[in-house]
N, C-alpha and C positions, 0 to 999 in steps of 0.2 A: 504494500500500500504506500501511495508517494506521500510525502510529507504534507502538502496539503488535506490531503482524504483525511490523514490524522487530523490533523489542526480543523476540521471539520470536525469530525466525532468528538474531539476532545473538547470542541465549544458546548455542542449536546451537550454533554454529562455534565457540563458548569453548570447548564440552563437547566438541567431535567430536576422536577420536582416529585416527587416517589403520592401517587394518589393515594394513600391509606386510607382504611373506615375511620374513623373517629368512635373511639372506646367509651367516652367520659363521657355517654348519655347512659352508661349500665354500669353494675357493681362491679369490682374487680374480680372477685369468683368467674361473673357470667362472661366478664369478657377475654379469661385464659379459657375457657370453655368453647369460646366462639373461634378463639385461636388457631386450639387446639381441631376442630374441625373443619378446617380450611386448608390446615395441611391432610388431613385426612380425605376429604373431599378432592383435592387436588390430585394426590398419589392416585387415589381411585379412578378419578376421570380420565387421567393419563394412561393409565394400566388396563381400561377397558376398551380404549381408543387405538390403541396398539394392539393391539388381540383381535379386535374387532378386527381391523387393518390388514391382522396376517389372518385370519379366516377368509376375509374376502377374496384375500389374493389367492388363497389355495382351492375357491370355489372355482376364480376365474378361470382356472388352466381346465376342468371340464364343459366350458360351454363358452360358445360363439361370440363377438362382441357383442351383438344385438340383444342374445339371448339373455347372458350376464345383464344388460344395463336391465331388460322388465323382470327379470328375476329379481335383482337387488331392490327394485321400487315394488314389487308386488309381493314378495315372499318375505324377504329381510326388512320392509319395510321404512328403506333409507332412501333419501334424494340418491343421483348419481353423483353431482357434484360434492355432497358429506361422506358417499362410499370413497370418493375419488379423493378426498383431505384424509381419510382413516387410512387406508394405502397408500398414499403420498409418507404418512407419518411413521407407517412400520418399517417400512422400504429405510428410509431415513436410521430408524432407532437402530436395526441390523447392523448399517455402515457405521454406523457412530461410538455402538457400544448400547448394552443396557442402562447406565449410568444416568443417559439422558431420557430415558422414562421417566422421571420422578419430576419433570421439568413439569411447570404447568401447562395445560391445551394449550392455551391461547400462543406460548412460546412453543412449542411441536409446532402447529400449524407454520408461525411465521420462518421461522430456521428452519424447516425443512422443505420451504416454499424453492423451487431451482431457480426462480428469480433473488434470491439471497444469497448474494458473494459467498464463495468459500471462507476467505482471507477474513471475514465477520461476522462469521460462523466461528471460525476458530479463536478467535479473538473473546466474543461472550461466553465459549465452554471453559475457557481458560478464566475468566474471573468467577464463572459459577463453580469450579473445580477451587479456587483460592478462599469459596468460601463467601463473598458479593452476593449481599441479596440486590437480583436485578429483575424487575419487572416487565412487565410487558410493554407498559406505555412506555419507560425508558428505552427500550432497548428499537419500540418503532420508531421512535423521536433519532436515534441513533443512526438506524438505517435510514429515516429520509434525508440527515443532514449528510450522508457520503454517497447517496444519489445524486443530489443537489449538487456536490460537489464533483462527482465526475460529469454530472449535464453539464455545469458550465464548463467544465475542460474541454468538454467536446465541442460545446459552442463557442468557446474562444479560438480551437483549431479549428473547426467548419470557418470560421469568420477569419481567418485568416488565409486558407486555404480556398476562399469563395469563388468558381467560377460559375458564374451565372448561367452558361449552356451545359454543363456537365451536370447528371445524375445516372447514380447507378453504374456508370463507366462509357454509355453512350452521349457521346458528343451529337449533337443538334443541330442538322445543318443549319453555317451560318447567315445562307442566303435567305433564308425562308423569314418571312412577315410576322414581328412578335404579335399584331391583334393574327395572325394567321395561327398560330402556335397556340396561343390563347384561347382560340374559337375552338379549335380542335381539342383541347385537356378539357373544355366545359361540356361537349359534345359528349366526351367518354362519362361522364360525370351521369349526362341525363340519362344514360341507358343504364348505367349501372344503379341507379339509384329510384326510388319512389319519385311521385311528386312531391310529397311533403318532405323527402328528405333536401329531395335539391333544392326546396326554397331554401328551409333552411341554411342549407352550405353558402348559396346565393346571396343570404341576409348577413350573414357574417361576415363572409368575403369581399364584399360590397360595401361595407358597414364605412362610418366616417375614421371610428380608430383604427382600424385594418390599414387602409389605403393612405391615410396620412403616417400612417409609421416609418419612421427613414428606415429601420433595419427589416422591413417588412421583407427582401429578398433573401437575406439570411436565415431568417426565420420559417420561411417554405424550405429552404434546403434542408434544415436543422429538424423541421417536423416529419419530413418523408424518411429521412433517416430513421430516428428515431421510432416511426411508425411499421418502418421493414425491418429493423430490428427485432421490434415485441412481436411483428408477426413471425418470423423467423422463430424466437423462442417460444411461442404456443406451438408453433407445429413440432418441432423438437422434441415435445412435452407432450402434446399427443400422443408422439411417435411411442416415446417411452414405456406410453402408459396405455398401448392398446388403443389410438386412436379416441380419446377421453375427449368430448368438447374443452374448450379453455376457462380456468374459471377465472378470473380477474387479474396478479397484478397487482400487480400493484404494485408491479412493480412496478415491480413497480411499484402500481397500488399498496405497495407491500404485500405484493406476493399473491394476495388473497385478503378479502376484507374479513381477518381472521375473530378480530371481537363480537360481532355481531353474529358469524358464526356459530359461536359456540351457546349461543341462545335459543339456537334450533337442536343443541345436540341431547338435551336431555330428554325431549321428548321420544325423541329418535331410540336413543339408549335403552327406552323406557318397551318401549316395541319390541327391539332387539330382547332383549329379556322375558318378555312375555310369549315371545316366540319360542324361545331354547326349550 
């Protein structure tokens, strides 16, 4: 990681304020009780996520992709994309070690998301192996600030590197009419797109902040990149996983909008076990 990306993350962690409950509206008994169940809660919901995870996977090797994804939403009674974070998680916990089971969901999910760096992955097992209680909002707040910091690396070489007929590697003939060039990218736009989509693209593109931006050329090269990048790593990730729809990103998004996830997972659990 180059000294920047640090001096990124290491701003994080200045910034990072750790969200805990607030004890001092209960007695002190109830609230080493409530403590105490929160690691217990935690180890549990990691340890049946991870099980779940390698059952799944050992289903998937007797049936088809198609068959696998109505089997898992009709039998097993899970989403495909919560089947597809429980094997995303076991696949992980394997490579990693057991060690990192005991980690909370919400940290499964995000580290083992393949949009999360190796080099920061290795970096959080190492202060949670030293003993660092590190949470989950810390450590997302951590991973967007060394996104952030590789986009702008990237956008300060894009923008240095800028030439305005090159993408992808294909040079543009130079003789051809930029409204010609123009007419023809908006052209491919309407077929590929609804009508409600293209107004949209059209209101944007169109927009008065849009079109007055001086960096406004930079910034279309900057977004196609970027956007055949993340397409590039969903199929990747499909590939991996048996042709899986994509689920978010987030990374990007962080990988997966992994808090909100885990608000669907008890009901899920709760199936799972009424089923066994």
């Amino acid at each position: 990681m180059s000294v920047s990306k640090y001096a990124a993350v290491e701003a994080a962690n200045q910034q990072n304020t750790t969200v805990c409950f607030d004890y001092t509206g209960v007695s002190p008994s109830v609230a080493k009780y409530l403590k105490g169940q929160v690691e217990r809660i935690r180890r549990s919901a990691s340890k049946s996520i991870v099980e779940i995870g390698k059952d799944l996977i050992g289903a998937k090797h007797y049936l088809s992709h198609g068959a696998f994804l109505r089997w898992v939403e009709s039998e097993v009674g899970l989403p495909a994309r919560t089947a597809q974070a429980y094997m995303q998680v076991a696949q992980w916990v394997s490579q990693k070690g057991v060690g990192v089971a005991t980690l909370p969901p919400t940290l499964l999910y995000l580290l083992s998301a393949p949009s999360t760096p190796e080099e920061f992955i290795t970096s959080v097992l190492k202060r949670v192996g030293a003993g660092e209680q590190i949470t989950f909002q810390s450590v997302r707040r951590e991973l967007k600030a060394l996104r952030e910091a590789k986009w702008d690396l990237k956008h300060n070489d894009d923008c240095g590197e800028f030439r305005p007929a090159e993408l992808n590697g294909q040079v543009m003939p130079l003789k051809r009419d930029v409204a010609a060039i123009i007419t023809e990218a908006v052209a491919i736009l309407a077929r590929g797109l609804s009508q409600g989509e293209f107004k949209r693209v059209r209101e944007m593109m169109t927009s008065k902040p849009v079109l007055d931006d001086p960096g406004l050329a930079q910034k279309i090269v900057v977004a196609f990149k970027t956007i055949q990048e993340t397409t590039e790593s969903d199929r990747k990730l499909q590939s991996q996983n048996g042709h899986w729809p994509s689920h978010e990103s987030d990374e990007v998004s962080d990988a997966m909008d992994v808090a909100p996830m885990e608000s669907r997972h008890s009901g899920s659990r709760s199936r799972v076990a009424s089923s066994a």
